[in-house]
C-alpha positions as CSV (number, residue, x, y, z in Angstrom):
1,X,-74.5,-43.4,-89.9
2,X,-74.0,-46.2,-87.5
3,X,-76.5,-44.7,-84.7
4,X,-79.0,-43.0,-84.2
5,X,-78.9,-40.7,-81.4
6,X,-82.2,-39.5,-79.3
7,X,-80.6,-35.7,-79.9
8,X,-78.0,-34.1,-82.2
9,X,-77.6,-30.3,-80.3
10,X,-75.9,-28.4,-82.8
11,X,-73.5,-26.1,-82.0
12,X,-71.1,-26.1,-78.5
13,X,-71.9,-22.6,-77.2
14,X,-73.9,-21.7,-73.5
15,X,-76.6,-22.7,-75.0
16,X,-76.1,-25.9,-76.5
17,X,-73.9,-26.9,-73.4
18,X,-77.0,-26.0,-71.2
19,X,-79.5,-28.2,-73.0
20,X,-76.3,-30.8,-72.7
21,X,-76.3,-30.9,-69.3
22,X,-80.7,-31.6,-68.6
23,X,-80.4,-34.2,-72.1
24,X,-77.7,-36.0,-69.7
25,X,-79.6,-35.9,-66.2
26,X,-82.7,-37.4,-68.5
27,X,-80.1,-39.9,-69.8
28,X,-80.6,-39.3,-73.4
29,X,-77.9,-40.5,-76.0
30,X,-76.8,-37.4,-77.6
31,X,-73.7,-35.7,-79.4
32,X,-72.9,-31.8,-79.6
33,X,-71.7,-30.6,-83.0
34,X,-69.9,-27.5,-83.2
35,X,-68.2,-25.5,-85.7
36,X,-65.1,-23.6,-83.2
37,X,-62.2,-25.6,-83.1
38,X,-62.2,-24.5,-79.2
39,X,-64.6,-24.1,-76.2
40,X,-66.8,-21.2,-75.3
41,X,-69.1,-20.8,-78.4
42,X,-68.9,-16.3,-79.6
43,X,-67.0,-15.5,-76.4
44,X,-63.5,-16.1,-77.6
45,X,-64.7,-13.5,-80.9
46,X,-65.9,-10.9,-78.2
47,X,-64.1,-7.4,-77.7
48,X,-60.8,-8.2,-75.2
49,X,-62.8,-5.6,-72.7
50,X,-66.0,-7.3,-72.7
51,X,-67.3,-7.7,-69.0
52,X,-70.4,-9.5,-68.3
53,X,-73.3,-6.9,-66.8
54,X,-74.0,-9.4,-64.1
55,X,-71.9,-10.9,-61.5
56,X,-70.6,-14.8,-61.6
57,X,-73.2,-16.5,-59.1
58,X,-76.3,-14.8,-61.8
59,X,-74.5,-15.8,-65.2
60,X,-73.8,-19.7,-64.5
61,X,-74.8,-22.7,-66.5
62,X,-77.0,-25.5,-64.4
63,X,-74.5,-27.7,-62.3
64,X,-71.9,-25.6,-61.6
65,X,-71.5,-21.8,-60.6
66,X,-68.9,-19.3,-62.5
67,X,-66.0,-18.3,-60.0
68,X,-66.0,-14.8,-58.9
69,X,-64.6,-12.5,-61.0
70,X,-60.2,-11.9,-60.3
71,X,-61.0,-8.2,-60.3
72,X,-64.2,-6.2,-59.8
73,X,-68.1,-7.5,-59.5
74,X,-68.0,-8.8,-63.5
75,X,-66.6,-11.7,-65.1
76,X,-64.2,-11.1,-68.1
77,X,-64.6,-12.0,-71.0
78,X,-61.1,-14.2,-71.1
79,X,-63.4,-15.6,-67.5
80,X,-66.1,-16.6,-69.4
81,X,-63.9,-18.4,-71.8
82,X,-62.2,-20.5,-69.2
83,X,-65.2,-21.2,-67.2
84,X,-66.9,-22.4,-70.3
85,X,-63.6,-24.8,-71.3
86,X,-63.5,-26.1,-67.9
87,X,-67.5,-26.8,-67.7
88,X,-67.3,-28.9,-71.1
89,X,-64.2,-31.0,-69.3
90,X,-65.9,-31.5,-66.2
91,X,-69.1,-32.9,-67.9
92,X,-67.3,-35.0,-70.3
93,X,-70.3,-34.1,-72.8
94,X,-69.8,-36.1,-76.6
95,X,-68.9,-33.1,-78.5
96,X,-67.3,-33.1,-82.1
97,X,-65.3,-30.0,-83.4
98,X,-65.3,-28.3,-85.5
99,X,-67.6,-29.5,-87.6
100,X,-69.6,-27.4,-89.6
101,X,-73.4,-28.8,-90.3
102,X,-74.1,-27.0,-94.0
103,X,-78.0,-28.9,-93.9
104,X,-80.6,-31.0,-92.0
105,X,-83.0,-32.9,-93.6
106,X,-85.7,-35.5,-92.5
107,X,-85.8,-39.3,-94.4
108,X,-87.4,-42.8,-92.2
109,X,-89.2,-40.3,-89.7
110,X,-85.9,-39.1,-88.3
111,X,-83.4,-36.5,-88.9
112,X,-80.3,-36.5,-91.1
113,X,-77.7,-33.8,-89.9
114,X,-75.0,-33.4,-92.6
115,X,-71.7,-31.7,-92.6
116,X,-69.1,-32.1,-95.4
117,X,-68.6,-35.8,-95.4
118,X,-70.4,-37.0,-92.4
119,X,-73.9,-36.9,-91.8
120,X,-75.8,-38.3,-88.1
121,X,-79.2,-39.2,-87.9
122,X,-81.5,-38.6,-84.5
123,X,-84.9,-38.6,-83.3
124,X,-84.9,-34.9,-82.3
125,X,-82.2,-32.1,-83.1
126,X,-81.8,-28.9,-81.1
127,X,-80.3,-25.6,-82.6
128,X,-78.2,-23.9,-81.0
129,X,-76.0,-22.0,-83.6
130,X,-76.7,-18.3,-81.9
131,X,-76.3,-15.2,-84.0
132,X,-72.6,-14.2,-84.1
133,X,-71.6,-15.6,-87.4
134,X,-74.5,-13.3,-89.1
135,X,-73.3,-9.7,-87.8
136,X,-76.3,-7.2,-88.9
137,X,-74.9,-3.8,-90.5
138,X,-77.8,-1.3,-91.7
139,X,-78.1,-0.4,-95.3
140,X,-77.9,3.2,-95.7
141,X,-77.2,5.4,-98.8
142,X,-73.5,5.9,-100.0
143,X,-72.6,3.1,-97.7
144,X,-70.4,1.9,-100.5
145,X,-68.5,5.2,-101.5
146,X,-67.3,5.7,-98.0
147,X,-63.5,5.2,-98.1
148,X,-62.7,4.8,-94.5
149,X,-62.7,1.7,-92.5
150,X,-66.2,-0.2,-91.1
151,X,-66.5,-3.4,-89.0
152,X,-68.8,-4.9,-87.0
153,X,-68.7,-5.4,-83.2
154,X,-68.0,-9.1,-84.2
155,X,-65.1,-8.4,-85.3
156,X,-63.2,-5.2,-83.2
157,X,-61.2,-6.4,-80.2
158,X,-59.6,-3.4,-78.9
159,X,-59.0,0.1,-79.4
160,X,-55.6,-0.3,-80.9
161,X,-54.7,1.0,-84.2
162,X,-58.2,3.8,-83.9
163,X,-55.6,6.3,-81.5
164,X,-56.1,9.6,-83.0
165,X,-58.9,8.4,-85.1
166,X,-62.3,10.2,-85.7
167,X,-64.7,6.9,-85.0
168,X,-68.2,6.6,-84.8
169,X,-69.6,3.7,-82.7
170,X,-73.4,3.0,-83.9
171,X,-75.6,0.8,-81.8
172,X,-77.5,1.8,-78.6
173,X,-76.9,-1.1,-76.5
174,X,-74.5,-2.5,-74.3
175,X,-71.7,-3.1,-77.1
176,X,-72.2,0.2,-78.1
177,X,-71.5,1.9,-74.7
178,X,-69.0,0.0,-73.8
179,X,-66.9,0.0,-77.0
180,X,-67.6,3.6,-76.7
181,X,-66.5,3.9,-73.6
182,X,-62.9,2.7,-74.2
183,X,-62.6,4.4,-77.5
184,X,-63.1,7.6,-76.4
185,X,-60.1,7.8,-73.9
186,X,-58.1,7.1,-77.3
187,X,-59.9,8.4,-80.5
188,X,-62.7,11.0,-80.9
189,X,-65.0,8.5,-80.8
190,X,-68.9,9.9,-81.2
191,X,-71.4,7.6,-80.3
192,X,-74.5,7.4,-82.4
193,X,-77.8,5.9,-81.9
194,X,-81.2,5.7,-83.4
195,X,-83.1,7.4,-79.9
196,X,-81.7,7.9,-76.6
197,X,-79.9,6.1,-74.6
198,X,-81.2,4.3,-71.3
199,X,-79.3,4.4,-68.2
200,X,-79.9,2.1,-65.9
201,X,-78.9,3.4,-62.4
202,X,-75.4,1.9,-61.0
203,X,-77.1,-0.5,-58.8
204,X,-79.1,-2.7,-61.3
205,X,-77.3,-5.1,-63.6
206,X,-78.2,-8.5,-65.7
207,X,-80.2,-9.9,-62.8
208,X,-83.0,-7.7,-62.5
209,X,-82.9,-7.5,-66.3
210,X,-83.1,-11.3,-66.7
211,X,-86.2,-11.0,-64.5
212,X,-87.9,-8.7,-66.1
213,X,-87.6,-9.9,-69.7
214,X,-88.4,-13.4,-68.3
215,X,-91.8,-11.3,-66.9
216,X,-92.6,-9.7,-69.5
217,X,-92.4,-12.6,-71.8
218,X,-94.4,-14.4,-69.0
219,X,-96.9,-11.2,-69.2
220,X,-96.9,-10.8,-65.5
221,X,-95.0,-7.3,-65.8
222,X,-98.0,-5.5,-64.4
223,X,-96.7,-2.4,-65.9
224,X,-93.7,-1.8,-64.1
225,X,-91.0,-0.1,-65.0
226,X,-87.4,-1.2,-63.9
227,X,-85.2,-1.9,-67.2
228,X,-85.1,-4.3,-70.0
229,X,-82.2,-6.5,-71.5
230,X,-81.5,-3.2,-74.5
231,X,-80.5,-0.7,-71.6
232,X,-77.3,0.1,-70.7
233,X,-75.9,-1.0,-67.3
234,X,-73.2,1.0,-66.0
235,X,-70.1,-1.5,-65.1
236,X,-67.4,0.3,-64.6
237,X,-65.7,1.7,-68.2
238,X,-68.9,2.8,-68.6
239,X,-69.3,4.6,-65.7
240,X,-65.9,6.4,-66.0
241,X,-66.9,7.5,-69.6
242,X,-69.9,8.8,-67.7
243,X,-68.4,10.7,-65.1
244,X,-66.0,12.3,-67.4
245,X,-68.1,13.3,-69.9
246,X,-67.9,11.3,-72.4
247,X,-71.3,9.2,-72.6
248,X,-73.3,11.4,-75.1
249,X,-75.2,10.3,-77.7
250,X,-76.3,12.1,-81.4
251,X,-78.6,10.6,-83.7
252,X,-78.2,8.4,-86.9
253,X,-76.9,10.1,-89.3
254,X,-78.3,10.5,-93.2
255,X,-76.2,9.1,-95.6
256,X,-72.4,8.6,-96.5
257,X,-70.2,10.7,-98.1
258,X,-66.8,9.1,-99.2
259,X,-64.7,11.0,-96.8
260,X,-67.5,11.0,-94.0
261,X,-71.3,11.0,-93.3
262,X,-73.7,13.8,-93.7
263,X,-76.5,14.1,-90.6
264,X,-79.7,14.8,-90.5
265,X,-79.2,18.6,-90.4
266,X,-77.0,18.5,-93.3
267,X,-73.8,19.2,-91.8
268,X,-70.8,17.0,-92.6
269,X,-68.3,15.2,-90.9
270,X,-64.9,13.6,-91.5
271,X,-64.9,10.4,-90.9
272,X,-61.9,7.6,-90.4
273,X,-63.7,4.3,-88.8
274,X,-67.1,3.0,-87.9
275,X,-67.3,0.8,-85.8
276,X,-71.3,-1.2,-86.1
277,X,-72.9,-2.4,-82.6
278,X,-76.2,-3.0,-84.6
279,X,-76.4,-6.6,-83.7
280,X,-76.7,-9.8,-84.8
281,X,-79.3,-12.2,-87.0
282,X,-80.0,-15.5,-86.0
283,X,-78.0,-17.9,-88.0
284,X,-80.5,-20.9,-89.6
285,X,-78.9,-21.4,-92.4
286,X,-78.6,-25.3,-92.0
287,X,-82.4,-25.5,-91.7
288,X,-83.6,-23.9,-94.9
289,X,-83.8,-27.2,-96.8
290,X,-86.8,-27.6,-93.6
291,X,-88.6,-25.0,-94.8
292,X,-89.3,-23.6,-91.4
293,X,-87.6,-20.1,-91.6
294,X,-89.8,-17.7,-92.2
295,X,-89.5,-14.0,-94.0
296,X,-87.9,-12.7,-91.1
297,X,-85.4,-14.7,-90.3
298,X,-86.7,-16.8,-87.5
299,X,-88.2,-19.6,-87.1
300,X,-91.6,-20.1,-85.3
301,X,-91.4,-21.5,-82.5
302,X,-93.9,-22.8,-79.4
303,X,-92.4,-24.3,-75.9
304,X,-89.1,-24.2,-78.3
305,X,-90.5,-26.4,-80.9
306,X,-90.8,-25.4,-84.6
307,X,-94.6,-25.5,-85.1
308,X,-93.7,-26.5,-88.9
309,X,-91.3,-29.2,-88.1
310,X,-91.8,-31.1,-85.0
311,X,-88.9,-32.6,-83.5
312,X,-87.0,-29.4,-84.5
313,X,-86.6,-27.4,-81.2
314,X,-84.0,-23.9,-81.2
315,X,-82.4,-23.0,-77.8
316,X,-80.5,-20.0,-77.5
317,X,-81.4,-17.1,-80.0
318,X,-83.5,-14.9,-77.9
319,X,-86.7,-13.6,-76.3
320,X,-88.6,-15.0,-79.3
321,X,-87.7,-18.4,-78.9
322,X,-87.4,-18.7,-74.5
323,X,-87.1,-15.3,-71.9
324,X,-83.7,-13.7,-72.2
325,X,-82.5,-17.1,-73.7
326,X,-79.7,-15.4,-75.6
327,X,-77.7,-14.6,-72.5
328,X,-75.5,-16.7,-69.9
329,X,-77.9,-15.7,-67.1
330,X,-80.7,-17.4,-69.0
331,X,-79.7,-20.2,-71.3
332,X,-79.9,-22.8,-68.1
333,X,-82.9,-21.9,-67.3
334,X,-84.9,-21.9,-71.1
335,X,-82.8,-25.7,-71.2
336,X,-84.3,-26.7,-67.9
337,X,-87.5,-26.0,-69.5
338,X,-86.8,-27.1,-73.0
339,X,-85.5,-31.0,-72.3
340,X,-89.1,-32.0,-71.0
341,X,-90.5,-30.7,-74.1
342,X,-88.0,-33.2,-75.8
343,X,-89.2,-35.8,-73.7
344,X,-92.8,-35.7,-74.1
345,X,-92.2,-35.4,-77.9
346,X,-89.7,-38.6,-78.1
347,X,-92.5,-40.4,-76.0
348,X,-94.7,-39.8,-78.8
349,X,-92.5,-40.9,-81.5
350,X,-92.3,-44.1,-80.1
């Protein structure tokens, strides 16, 4: 360790590259560690489908705006890739890859951020490892006597190879309806969820979602009702799945069989593939040696600063550590607001 940097940001994705970009206007020395041995953090791992639910101009990182989509309103995912790529080039930020940070630890009143056989010390250190690698499948009975094939939405890229196949697609969200949505021109593809689905209608997409997480968080809802970041927006695969019938939903079923699943009623089904859009977990693995993660998972958090470890700040994971901080549309902004947290608390340290 021959410096010690003001900020170690660890991983490379929207997130990380967000609080980047404010840690360089404040003229902090820092260095991004990330794990991918290529740009544009969980996007490259997304379905080959994958559209963004909000147009370019909404789902840009501070500095410089996405270009418009090549076809239709929404940004592909291969779009979001490249933008991402070109974003780290043009800001020249100090980023090592892949590196893969296995523990942080405090010693001297500053951080020690280790990987295999390197280690960097700074005053402060921002997460920003995100959720992907820590897929979440629900355990339910006979899960391990089902013969068929399972995989989560991290890892299914196309409906190739499921043609012909009886699939369910679990999970109620986005993921779900659009994985759904392709599979079912292919397979016979049933799409299960734990309640009903929300539409949202064909003219609302990320933006007024963003908003109204960011409100609610905020508490200055005032009770209205226009969507929230769970409910499905109708781009266009979705829509078509719609208008031809094929966006119905049946609840979670029971339990496994090995050939199948049994539902709720007690009917069975034959089963080939399931394909799990349950979500992700945030991944915090590198700070348990902290002692800030708590039973759930997560780490508490105020203005984006573990309240157990200060210094310690997470950007990226969700509504529970900054408004819809998860997504492209609001990673700049929770950065904007994160770096003069940093500030203050480096000022102090001095």
């Amino acid at each position: 360790m021959t410096e010690l940097f003001d900020v170690v940001i660890i991983g490379g994705g929207q997130a990380g590259l967000a609080v980047a970009y404010y840690l360089r206007r404040a003229g902090l020395s820092f260095i991004v560690l990330d794990n991918a041995t290529s740009a544009g953090g969980a996007w490259p791992h997304a379905w080959d489908s994958l559209r963004l639910f909000s147009p370019a101009q909404f789902s840009s990182l501070p500095g410089w705006q996405m270009p418009k989509a090549s076809s239709g309103e929404y940004p592909t995912r291969d779009e979001v890739v490249d933008y991402l790529t070109r974003y780290e080039e043009r800001y020249a930020f100090p980023i090592e890859r892949p590196v893969d940070v296995l523990n942080v630890k405090t010693t001297d009143g500053h951080f020690v951020v280790e990987a295999d056989s390197r280690s960097w010390a700074a005053k402060m250190v921002v997460s920003a490892t995100g959720t992907w690698s820590e897929p979440f499948i629900p355990d339910i009975p006979g899960m391990s006597s089902f013969s068929g094939q399972q995989l989560h939405s991290a890892h299914y890229r196309s409906p190739t190879g499921f043609t012909g196949q009886r699939v369910l697609v679990v999970g109620g969200g986005n993921s779900g309806a659009q994985i759904h949505a392709e599979l079912s021109e292919v397979a016979d593809s049933t799409w299960v969820t734990l309640t009903k689905p929300v539409f949202l209608p064909d003219d609302v997409d990320g933006r007024v979602l963003f908003e109204r997480a960011t409100a609610r968080v905020l508490g200055a809802d005032n009770g209205a009702s226009v969507g929230s970041l769970g409910d499905i927006v109708m781009v266009a695969p979705v829509r078509a799945a719609r208008d031809r019938g094929d966006l119905q939903s049946v609840r979670l079923f029971e339990r496994f069989t090995p050939s199948g699943v049994t539902w709720q009623d007690g009917t069975e089904s034959a089963v080939d593939a399931i394909i799990w859009c349950t979500g992700f977990r945030p991944a915090l693995k590198h700070l348990q040696a902290l002692g800030v993660v708590e039973a759930d998972g997560r780490i508490a958090t105020e203005n984006g600063q573990s309240t157990r470890q200060l210094g310690l700040f997470l950007a990226g994971y969700g509504n529970w550590v900054s408004p819809a901080s998860a997504t492209l549309i609001g990673a700049g902004r929770s950065a904007r607001e994160l770096v003069p947290v940093i500030l203050a608390a480096l000022s102090k340290a001095v």
